[in-house]
C-alpha positions in Angstrom: -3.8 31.3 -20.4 -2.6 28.1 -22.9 -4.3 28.8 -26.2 -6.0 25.6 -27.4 -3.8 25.8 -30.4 -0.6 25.9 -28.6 1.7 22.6 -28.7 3.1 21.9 -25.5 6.1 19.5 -24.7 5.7 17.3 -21.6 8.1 16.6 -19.3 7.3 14.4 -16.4 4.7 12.8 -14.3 3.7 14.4 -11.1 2.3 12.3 -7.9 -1.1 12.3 -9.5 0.3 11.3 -12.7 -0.3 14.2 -14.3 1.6 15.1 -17.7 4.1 18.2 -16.6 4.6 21.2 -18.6 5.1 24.5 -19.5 3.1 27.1 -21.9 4.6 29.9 -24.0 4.4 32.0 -20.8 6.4 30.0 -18.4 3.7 29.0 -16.5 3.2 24.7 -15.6 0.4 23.1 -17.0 -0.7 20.0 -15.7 -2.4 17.8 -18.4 -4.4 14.2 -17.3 -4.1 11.5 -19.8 -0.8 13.0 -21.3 3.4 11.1 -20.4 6.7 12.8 -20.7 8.1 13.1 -24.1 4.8 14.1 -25.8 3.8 16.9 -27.8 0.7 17.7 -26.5 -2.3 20.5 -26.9 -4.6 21.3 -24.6 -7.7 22.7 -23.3 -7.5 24.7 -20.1 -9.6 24.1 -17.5 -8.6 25.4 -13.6 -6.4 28.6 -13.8 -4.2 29.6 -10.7 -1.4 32.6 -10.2 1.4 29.9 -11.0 -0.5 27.1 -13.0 -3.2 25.5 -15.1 -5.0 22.4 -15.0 -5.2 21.5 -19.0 -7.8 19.1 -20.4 -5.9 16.6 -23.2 -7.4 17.9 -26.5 -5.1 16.5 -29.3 -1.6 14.2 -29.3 0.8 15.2 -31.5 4.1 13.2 -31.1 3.0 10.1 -29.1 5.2 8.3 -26.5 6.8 4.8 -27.0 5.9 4.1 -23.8 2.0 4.6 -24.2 0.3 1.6 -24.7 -3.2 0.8 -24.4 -4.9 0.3 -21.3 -5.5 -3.0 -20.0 -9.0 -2.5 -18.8 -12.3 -1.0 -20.2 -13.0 0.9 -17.1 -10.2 3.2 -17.3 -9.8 6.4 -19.4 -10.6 10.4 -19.3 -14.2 9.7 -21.0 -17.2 10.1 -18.6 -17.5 7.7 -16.4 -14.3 5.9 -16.2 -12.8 4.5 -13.0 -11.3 6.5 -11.0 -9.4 3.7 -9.2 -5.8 3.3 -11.5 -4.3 6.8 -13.4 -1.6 5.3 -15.4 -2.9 2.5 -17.3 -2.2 4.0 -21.2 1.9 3.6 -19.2 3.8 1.3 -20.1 4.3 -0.8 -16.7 8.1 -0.5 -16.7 8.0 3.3 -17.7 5.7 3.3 -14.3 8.1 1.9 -12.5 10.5 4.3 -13.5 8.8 7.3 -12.7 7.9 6.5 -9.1 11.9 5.5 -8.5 12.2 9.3 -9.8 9.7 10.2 -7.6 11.5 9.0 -5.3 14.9 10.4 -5.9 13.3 13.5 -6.4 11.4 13.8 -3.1 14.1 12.7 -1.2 16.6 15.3 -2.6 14.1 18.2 -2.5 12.6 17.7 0.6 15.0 16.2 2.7 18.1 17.4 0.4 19.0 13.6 0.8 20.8 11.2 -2.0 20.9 7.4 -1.5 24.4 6.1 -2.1 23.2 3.1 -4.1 19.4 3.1 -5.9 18.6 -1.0 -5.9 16.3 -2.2 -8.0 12.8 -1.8 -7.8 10.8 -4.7 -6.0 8.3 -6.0 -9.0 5.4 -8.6 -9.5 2.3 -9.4 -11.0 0.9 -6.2 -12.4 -3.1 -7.6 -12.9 -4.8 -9.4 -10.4 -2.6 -8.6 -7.7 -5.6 -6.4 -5.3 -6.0 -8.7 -2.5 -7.7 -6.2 -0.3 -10.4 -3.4 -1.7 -13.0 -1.3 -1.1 -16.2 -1.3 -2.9 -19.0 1.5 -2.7 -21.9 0.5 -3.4 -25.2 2.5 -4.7 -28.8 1.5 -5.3 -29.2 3.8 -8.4 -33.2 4.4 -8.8 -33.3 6.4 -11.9 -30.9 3.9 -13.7 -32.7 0.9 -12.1 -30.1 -0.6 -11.1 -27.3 -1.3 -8.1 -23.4 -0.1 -8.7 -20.3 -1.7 -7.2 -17.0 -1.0 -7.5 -14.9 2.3 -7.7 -15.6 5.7 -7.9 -15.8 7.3 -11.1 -12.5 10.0 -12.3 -12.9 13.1 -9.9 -16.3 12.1 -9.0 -18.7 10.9 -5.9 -20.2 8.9 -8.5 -19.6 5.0 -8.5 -18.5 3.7 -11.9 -20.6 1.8 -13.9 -18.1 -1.5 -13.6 -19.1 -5.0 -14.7 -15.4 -6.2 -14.5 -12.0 -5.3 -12.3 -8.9 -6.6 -14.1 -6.7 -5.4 -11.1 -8.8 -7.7 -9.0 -8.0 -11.0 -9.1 -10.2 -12.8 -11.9 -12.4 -14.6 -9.5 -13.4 -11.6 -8.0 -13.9 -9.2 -10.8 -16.5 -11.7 -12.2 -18.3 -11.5 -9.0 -19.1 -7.8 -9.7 -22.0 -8.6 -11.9 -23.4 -11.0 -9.5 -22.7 -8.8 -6.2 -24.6 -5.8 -7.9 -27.4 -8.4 -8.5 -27.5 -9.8 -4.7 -27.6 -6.3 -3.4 -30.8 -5.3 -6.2 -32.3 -8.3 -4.8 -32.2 -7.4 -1.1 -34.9 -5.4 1.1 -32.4 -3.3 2.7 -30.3 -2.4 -0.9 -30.8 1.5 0.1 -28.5 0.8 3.1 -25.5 -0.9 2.1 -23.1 1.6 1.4 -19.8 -0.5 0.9 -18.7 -4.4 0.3 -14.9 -4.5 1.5 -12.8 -7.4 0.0 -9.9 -9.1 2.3 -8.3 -12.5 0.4 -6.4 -15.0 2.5 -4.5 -18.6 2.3 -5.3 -21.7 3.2 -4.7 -25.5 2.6 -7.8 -25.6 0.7 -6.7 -22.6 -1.2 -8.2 -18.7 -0.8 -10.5 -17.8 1.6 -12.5 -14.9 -0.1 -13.8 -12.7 2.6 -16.7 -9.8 2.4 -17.4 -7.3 4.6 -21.1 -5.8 4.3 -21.5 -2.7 5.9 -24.9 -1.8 6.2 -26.4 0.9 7.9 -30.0 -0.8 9.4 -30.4 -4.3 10.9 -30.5 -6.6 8.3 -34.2 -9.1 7.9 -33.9 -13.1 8.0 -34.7 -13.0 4.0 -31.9 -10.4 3.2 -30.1 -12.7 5.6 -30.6 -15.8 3.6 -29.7 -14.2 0.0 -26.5 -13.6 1.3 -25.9 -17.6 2.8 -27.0 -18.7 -0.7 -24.2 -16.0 -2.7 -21.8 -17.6 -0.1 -22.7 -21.0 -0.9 -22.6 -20.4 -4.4 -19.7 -18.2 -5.2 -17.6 -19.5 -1.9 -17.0 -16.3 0.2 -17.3 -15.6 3.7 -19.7 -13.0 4.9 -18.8 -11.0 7.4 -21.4 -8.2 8.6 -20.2 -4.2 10.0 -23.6 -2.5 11.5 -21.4 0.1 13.2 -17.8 0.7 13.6 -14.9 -1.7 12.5 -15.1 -3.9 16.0 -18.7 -4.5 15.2 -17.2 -6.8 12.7 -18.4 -10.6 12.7 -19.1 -13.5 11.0 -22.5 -13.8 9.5 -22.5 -17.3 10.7 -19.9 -18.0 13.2 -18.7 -21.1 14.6 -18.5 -24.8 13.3 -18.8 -25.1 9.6 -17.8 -21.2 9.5 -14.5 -22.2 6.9 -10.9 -21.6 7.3 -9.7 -18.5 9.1 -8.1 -15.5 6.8 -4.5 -15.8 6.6 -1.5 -15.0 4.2 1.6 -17.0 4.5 5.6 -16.0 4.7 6.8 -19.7 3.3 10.6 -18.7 3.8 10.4 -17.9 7.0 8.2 -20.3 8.1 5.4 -18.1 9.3 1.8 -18.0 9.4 0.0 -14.9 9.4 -3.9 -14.8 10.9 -5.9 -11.4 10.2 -9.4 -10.2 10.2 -10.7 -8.7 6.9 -10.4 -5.3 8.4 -7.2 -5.8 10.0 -4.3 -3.8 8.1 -2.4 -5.7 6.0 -0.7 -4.9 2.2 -3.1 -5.4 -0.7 -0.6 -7.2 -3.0 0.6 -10.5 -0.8 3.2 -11.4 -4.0 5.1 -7.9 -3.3 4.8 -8.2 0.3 6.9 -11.6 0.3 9.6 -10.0 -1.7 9.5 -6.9 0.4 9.5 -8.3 3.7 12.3 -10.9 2.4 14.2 -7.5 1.1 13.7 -5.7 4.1 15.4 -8.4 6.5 18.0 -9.0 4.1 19.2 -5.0 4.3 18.7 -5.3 8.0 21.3 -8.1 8.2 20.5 -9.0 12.4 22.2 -11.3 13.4 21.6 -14.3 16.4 22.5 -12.7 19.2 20.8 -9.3 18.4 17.9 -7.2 19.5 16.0 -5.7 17.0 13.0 -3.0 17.5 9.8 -3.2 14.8 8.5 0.1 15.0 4.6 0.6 13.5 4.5 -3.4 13.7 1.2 -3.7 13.0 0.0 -7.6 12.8 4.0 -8.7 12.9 4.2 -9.0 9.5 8.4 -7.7 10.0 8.5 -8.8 13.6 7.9 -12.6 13.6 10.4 -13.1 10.5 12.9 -11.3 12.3 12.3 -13.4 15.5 13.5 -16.4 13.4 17.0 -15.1 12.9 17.9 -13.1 16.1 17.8 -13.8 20.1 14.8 -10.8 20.4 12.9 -8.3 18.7 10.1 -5.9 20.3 6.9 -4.6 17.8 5.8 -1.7 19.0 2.0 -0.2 17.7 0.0 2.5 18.4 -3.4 0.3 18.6 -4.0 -1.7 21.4 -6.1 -4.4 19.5 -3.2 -4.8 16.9 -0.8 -5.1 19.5 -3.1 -8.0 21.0 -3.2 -10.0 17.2 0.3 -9.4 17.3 0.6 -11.7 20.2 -1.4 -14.0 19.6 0.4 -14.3 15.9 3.6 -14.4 18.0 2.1 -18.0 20.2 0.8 -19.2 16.4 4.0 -19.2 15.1 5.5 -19.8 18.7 7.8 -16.9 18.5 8.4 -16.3 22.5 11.1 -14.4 21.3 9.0 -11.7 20.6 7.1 -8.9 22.4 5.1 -6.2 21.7 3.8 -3.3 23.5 1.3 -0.3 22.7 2.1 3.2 22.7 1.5 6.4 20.7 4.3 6.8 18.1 3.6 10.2 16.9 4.9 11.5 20.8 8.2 10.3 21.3 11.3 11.7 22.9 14.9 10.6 23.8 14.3 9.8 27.1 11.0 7.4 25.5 14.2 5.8 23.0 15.9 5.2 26.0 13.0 3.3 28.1 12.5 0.7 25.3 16.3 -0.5 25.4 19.0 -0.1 22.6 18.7 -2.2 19.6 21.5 -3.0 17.0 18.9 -2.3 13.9 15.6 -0.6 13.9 12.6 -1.8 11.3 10.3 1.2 10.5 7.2 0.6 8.4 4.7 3.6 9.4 1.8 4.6 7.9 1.7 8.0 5.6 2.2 10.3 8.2 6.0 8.9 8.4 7.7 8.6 11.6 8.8 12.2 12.4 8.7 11.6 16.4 10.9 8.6 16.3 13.6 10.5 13.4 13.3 13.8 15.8 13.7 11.6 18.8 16.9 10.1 17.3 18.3 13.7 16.7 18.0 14.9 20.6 19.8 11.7 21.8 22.6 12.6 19.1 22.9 16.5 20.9 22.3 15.6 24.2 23.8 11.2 24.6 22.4 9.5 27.3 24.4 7.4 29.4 23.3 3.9 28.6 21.7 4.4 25.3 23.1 3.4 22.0 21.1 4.3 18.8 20.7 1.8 16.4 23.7 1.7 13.7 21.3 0.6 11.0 17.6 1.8 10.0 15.7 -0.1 7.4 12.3 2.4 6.7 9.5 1.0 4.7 7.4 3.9 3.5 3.9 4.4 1.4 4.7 8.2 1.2 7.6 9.0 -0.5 7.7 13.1 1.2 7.4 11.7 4.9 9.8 9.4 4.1 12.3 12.4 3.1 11.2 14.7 5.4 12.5 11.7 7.9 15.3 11.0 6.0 16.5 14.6 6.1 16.1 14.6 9.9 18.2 11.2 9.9 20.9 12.5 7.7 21.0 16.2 8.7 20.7 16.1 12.7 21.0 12.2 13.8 23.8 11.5 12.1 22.8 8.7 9.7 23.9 8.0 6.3 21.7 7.4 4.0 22.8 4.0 1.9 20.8 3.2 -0.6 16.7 3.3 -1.5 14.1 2.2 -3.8 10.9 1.5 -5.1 8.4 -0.9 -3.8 5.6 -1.2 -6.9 3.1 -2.4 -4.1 0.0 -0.8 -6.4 0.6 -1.3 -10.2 -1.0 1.3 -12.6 -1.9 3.3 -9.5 0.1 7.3 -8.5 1.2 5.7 -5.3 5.0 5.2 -4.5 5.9 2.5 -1.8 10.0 2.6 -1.1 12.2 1.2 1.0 15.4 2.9 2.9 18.7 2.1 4.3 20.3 4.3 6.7 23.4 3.5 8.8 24.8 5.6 11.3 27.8 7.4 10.8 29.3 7.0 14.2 27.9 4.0 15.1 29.0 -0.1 15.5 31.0 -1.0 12.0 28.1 -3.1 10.3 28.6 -5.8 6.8 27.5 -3.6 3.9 23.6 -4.4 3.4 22.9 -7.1 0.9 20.4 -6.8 -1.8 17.7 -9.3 -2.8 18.8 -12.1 -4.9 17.1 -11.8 -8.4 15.3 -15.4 -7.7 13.4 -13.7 -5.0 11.9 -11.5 -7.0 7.7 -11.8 -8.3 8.1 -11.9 -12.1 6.3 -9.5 -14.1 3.3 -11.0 -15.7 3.2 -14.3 -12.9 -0.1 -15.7 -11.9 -0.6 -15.4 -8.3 0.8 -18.6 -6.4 -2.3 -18.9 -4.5 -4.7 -18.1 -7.7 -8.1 -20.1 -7.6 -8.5 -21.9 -10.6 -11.9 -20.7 -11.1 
């Protein structure tokens, strides 16, 4: 066991981002609050065969890369939200340690090493959460209604009167929110407010999803038209599952229609607040402008959007090449996706539904060959399609060429290698060059991107990186940012 007076010397991060070291008997101790370079001592807490869980008593040689953290809600005291772990990080230092997270992943799980690391995709590190989800709680002993985040390893909802990773607008409606739902009869059944922000002429469309667990009265019904009216959000109401969703006041005079914009492609994206799309719309232009730029289609080609989702990599690839086909597990997305598709009249592409965790050669085969795949799935990677790729590889079938490049968007940086090793290892892919997508500043979680060409495949143009113009830059307000 670490004694408490025992100096310790950290040396990474891990996913949770968890100072890393060792104690005087070899054994890793995993220390919250503490970054790499820092002398540290601790006190420990969980004990395993192989490691310890240390609780950050005293800092003795500080990082240069600490700094202090940005919002009042976030720290190791009790209480403290639970929703960001490395604020006290400097944001570049982040940045740094999730592309390392990366390399390291990659190489020991998939025993995989990009030729070329590009630079990380960056933006707006404050104010960039689009999309959230709020619990909510009528506290009785407290006298009072919580909203926001869950505390640090807790059930518990922190105690948050502002969000500063929320844009501004929104994190001061958090006082007024917990003071709508304290003023409603039914505040002992409203378990969660989920946020979804959108575009629009008139600027954003600030959508919020009540679920609520009992049929809501015509004076409960009425609070929430006046918070519309005065803070200018949408209410939209969830009694049951997510396709119970709907407008609390639907038809004329509802407002503008959710939607986030792809200006340099000339596309318009419609959603539903509990639709799937990525939380940080500045990072999402950059990445999906990255992503085609490494896939490189040209005119004349086919291209094949697995995990499509709502199109958001389909339709700006159907306005460079002669086709591309989304293909999506759900049903319903596959049906916004064409609709999308007559928005932005894109009859170029098509979309079908299937299960993408079953796929084999032959199912490669039925959908066509395609110069370039997109791959964008969700944490669970895309193992069945990386497999598939593998038995066409031993066992060719006669018609079927595989694509010669791969561009995989991932939000789990093990699936992605696990895949990648597949790729590389059996398929015969190369793996050209990867790196990091910071999709969810001060937050553990690593978005990347991947190239991967095939070896034996058609001779492709080197992918091109992003030009440096394209990129969010750190610290920018958000280009659709309500002046309130």
């Amino acid at each position: 066991m670490t004694d408490i007076n025992e100096w310790l010397k950290v040396d990474a991060l891990d996913l949770e981002a968890q100072g890393v070291a060792r104690n005087s008997e070899g054994k890793v101790v995993f220390i919250e609050g503490a970054l790499p370079g820092e002398t540290v001592r601790v006190k420990t807490g969980r004990r395993k065969n192989n490691w310890e869980q240390g609780e950050l008593v005293e800092i003795g040689r500080e990082s240069s890369q600490r700094v202090t953290p940005g919002c009042p809600n976030f720290g190791l005291h009790a209480g403290a939200c639970g929703g960001c772990k490395m604020q006290h990080f400097h944001a570049s230092a982040q940045v740094a340690v999730k592309q390392r997270t990366l390399e390291d992943n990659l190489w020991h799980l998939g025993k995989v090493r990009p030729e070329r690391v590009m630079r990380p995709i960056e933006g707006p590190t404050w104010g960039y959460r689009y999309r959230a989800r709020l619990s909510v709680r009528h506290v009785v002993k407290k006298g009072t209604v919580l909203v926001g985040f869950h505390e640090r390893k807790s059930r518990y909802i922190a105690d948050m009167s502002e969000c500063r990773i929320l844009p501004p607008h929104i994190s001061a409606m958090l006082l007024p929110l917990r003071a709508l739902v304290m003023s409603m009869d039914a505040r002992d059944t409203l378990p969660q407010i989920e946020l979804a922000l959108g575009e629009s002429p008139e600027g954003l469309v600030n959508a919020l999803v009540l679920r609520h667990l009992e049929p809501l009265g015509a004076a409960d019904l009425q609070r929430l038209r006046d918070f519309a009216a005065q803070h200018r959000v949408q209410w939209w109401l969830q009694p049951k599952g997510p396709d119970t969703v709907h407008l609390l006041d639907a038809g004329e005079g509802a407002g503008p229609q959710l939607a986030y914009t792809l200006p340099e492609f000339g596309v318009t994206m419609p959603f539903k607040p509990t639709d799937f799309t990525q939380v940080n719309h500045h990072i999402n232009r950059v990445l999906v402008a990255r992503a085609l730029k490494l896939l490189d289609a040209q005119p004349d080609e086919r291209v094949i959007d697995w995990f499509c989702g709502l199109g958001n990599f389909t339709l700006p690839i159907a306005t460079q090449v002669r086709e591309v086909l989304g293909i999506e597990g759900s049903e319903a997305l596959v049906q916004r996706s064409r609709e999308n598709a007559i928005v932005n009249r894109r009859d170029n592409a098509t979309f079908a539904a299937r299960n993408l965790f079953e796929l084999s050669a032959q199912d490669l085969a039925a959908y066509g060959s395609a110069a370039r795949w997109l791959v964008d799935p969700p944490r669970e990677g895309a193992f069945a399609l990386a497999k598939a790729l593998a038995e066409v590889r031993q066992n060719p079938i006669a018609g079927y060429e595989p694509p010669a490049r791969i561009v995989y968007v991932s939000c789990n940086p093990s699936t992605l290698a696990r895949d990648a090793g597949l790729l590389m290892h059996q398929a015969g892919y190369r793996c050209a060059a990867a790196g990091v997508v910071n999709m969810f500043p001060h937050t553990a979680h690593v978005e990347s991107i991947a190239v991967f060409e095939r070896i034996d495949g058609w001779t492709l143009p080197a992918p091109v990186e992003a030009e440096p113009e394209a990129m969010a830059p750190e610290g920018a307000a958000p280009e659709t940012a309500d002046p309130a």
